[in-house]
One Martini backbone bead per residue (centre of mass of N, CA, C, O) as a GRO file, in nm:
protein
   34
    1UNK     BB    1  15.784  14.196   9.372
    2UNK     BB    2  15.706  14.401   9.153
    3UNK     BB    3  15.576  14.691   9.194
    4UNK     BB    4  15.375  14.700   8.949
    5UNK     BB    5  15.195  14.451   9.072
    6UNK     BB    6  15.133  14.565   9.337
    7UNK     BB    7  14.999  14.876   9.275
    8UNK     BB    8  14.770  14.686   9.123
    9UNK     BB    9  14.674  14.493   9.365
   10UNK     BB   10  14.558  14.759   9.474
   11UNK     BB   11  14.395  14.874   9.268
   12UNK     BB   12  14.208  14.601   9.291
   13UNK     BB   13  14.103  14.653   9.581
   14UNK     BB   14  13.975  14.909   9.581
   15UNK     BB   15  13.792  14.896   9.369
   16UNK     BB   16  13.648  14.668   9.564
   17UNK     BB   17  13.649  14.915   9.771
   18UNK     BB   18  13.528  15.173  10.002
   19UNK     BB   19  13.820  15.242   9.935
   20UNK     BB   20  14.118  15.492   9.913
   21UNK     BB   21  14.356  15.651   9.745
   22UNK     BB   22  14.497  15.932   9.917
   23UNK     BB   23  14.619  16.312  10.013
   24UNK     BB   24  14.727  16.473  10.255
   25UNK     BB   25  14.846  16.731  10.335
   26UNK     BB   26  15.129  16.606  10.374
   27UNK     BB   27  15.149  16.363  10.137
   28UNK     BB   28  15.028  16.090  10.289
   29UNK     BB   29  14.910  15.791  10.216
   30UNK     BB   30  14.533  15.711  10.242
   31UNK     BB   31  14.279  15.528  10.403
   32UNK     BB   32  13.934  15.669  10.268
   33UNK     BB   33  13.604  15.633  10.351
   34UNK     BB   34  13.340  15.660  10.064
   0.00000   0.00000   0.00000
């Protein structure tokens, strides 16, 4: 629904998980097994 609540909720499945999001050369936003 609102943006800001996406984003917490992306923020918080990353942290539970072994993924984040990065920034590759081309500046797009990917998910990076760490």
């Amino acid at each position: 629904m609102m943006h800001g609540d996406r984003a917490r909720k992306s923020f918080q499945q990353s942290a539970f998980s072994t993924r984040k999001y990065v920034r590759n050369s081309s500046g797009d936003r990917c998910l990076m097994d760490v």
